[in-house]
KOLRO-25761 format. One record per atom (N, C-alpha, C): residue in one letter; z, y, x. Coordinates in pm, whole numbers, padded with zeros to 5 digits, always signed. Layout:
BEGIN
aZYX;...
***
This chain:
BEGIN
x+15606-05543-06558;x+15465-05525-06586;x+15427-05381-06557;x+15268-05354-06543;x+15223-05209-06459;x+15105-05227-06516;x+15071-05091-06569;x+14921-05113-06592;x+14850-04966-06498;x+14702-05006-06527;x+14661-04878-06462;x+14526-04834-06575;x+14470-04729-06551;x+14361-04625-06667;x+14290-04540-06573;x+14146-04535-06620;x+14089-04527-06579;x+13985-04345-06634;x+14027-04265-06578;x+13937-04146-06605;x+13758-04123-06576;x+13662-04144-06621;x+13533-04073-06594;x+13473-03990-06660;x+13411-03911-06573;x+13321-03798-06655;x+13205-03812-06667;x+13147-03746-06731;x+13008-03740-06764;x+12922-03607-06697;x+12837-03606-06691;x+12785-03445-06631;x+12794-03339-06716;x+12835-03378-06924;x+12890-03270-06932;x+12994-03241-06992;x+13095-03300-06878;x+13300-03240-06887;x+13282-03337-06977;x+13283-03427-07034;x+13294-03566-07131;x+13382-03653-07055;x+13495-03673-07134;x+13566-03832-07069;x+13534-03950-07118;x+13544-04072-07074;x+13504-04168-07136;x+13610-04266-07195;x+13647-04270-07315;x+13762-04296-07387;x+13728-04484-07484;x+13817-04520-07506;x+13773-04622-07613;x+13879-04671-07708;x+13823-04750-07795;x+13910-04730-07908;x+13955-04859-07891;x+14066-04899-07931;x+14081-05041-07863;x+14080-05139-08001;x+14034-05253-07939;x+13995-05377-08031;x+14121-05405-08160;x+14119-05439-08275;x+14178-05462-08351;x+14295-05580-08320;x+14255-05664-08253;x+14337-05723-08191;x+14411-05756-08049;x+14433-05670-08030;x+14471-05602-07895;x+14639-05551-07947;x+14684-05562-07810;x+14830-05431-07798;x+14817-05323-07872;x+14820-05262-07928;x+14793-05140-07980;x+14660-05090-08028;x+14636-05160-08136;x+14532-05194-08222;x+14459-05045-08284;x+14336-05065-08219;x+14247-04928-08304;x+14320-04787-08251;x+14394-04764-08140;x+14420-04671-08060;x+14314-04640-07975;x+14285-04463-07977;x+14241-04451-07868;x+14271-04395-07713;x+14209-04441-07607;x+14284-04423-07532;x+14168-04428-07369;x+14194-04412-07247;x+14144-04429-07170;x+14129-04595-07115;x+14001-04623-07040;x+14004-04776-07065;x+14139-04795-06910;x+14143-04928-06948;x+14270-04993-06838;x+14318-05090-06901;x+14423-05147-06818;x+14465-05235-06844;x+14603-05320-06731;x+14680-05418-06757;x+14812-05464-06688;x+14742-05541-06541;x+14833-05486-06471;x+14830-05528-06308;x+14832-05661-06324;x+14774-05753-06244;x+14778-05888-06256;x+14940-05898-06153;x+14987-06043-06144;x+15121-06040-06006;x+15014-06082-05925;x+15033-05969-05818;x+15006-06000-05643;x+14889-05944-05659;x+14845-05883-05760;x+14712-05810-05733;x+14717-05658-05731;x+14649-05575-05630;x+14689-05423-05573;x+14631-05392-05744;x+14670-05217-05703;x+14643-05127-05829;x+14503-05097-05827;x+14444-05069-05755;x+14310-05016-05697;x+14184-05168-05793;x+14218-05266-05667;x+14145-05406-05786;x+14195-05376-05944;x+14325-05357-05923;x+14314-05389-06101;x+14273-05279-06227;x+14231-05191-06126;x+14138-05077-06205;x+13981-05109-06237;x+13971-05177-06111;x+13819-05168-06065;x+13782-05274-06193;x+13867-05394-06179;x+13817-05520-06247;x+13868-05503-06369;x+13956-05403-06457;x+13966-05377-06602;x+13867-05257-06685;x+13779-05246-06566;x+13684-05147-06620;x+13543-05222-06650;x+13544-05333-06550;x+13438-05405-06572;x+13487-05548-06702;x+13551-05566-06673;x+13627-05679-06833;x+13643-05591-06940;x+13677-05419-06946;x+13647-05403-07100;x+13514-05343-07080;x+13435-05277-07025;x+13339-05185-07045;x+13200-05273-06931;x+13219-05367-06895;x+13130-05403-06833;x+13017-05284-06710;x+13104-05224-06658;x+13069-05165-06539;x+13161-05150-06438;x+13087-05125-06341;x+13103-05118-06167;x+13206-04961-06106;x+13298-04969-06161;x+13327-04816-06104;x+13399-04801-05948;x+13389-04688-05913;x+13433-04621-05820;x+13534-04544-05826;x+13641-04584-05749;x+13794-04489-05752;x+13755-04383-05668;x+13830-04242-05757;x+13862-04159-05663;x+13944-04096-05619;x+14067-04221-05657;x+14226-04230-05609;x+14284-04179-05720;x+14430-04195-05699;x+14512-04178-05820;x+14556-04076-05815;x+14572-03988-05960;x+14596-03850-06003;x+14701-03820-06094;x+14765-03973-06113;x+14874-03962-06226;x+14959-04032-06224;x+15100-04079-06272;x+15188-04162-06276;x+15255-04117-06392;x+15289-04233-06448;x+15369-04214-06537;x+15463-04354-06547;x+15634-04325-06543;x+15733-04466-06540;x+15770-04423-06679;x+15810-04505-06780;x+15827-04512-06897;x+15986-04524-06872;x+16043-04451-06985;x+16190-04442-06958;x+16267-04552-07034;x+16224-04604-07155;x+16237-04721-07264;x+16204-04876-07166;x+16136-04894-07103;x+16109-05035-07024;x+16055-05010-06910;x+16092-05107-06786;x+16012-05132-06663;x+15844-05108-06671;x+15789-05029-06693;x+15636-05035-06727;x+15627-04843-06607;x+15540-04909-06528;x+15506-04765-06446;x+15331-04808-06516;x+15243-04647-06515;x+15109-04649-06573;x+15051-04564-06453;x+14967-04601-06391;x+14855-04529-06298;x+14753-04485-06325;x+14736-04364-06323;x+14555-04287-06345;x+14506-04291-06276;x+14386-04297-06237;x+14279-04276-06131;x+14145-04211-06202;x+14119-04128-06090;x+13967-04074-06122;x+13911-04175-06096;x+13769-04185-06187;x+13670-04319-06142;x+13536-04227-06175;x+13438-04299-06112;x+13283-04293-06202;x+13233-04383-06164;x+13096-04403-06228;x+13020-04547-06219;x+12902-04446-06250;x+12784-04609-06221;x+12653-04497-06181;x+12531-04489-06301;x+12623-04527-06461;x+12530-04466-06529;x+12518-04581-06587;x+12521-04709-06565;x+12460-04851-06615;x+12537-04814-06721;x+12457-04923-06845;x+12476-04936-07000;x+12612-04978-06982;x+12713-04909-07035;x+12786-04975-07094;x+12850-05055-07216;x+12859-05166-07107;x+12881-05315-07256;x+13025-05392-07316;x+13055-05317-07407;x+13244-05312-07432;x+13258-05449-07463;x+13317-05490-07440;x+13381-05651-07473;x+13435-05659-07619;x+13377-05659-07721;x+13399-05670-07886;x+13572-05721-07870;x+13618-05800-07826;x+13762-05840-07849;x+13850-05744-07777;x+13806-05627-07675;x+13883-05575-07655;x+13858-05416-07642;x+13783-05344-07698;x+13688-05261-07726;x+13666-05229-07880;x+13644-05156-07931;x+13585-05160-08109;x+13490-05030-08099;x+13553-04931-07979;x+13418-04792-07981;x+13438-04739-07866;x+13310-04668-07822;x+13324-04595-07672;x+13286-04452-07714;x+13374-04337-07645;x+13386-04248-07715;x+13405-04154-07541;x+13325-04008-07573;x+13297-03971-07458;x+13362-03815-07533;x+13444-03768-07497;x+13523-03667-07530;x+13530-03536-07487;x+13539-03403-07512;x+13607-03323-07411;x+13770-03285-07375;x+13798-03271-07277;x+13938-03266-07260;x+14008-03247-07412;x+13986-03106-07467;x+14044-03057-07594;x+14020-03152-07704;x+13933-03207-07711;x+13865-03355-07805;x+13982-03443-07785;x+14023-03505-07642;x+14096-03564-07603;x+14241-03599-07672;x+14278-03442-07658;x+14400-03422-07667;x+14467-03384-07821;x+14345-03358-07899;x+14350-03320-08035;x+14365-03447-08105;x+14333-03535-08021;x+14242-03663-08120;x+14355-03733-08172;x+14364-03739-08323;x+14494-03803-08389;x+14529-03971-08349;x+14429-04031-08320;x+14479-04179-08285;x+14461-04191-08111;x+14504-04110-08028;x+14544-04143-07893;x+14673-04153-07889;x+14667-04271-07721;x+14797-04337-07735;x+14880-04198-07721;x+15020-04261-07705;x+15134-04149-07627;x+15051-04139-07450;x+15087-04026-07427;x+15076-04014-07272;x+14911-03975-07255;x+14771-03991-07285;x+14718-03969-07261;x+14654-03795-07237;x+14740-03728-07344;x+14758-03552-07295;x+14802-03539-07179;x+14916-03623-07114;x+14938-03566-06970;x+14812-03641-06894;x+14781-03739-06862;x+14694-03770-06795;x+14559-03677-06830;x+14517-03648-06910;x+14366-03585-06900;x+14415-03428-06868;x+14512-03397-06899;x+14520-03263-06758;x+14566-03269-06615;x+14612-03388-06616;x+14597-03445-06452;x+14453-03455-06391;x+14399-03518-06480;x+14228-03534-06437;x+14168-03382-06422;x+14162-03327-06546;x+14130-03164-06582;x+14184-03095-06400;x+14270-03134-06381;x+14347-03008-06270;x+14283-03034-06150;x+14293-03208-06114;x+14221-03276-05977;x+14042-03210-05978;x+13986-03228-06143;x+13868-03212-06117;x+13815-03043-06081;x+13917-02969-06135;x+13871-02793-06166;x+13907-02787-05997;x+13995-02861-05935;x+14022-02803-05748;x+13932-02853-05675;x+13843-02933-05732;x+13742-02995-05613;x+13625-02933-05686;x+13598-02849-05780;x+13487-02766-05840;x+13410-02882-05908;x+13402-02990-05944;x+13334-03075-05973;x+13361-03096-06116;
***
């Protein structure tokens, strides 16, 4: 199994984070949205289409900025920069409980994020400070 996560910003340095549904994998964690590779489906779709099944929007990759292989089980995790163009976002109550727009340091402070999400949001942080954006 492989999952992939999804980074966006806001115009100001805000990530867009969520808390995950009570009944979910890892219940009332927060974390970047994503979700497990389907079999036979690329990484790229399965970003695109776990952003729109939890958060009900359209995003745009802007390629991957992170990897992470877990040393405990077969599980590799993919980051990608994304944005989308602003539409409401509409969290899927069963897999969603809050949408939460952060700053990096917010991020990384925040007592209920998963493991791993400190390295990924300075992966994002580093990709975004070299393209000035």
């Amino acid at each position: 199994m492989h999952g992939v996560i999804v980074g966006c910003r806001d115009h100001a340095g805000r990530w867009l984070l969520i808390r995950r549904g009570a009944c979910v994998a890892a219940p009332l964690k927060v974390c970047f949205p994503g979700g497990a590779v389907e079999p036979g489906e690329d990484r790229d779709a399965a970003a695109v289409r776990e952003m729109h099944e939890e958060l009900g929007i359209e995003v745009k990759l802007h390629g991957q900025v992170w990897r992470h292989d877990f040393d405990d089980r077969e599980l590799t995790l993919w980051g990608y920069l994304g944005s989308f163009n602003g539409d409401a976002i509409r969290p899927d109550p069963q897999e969603v409980s809050e949408v939460l727009w952060l700053t990096a340091d917010q991020v990384c402070q925040h007592p209920d994020a998963m493991p791993m999400t400190e390295a990924f949001v300075e992966a994002l942080e580093k990709v975004v400070s070299r393209s000035g954006g």
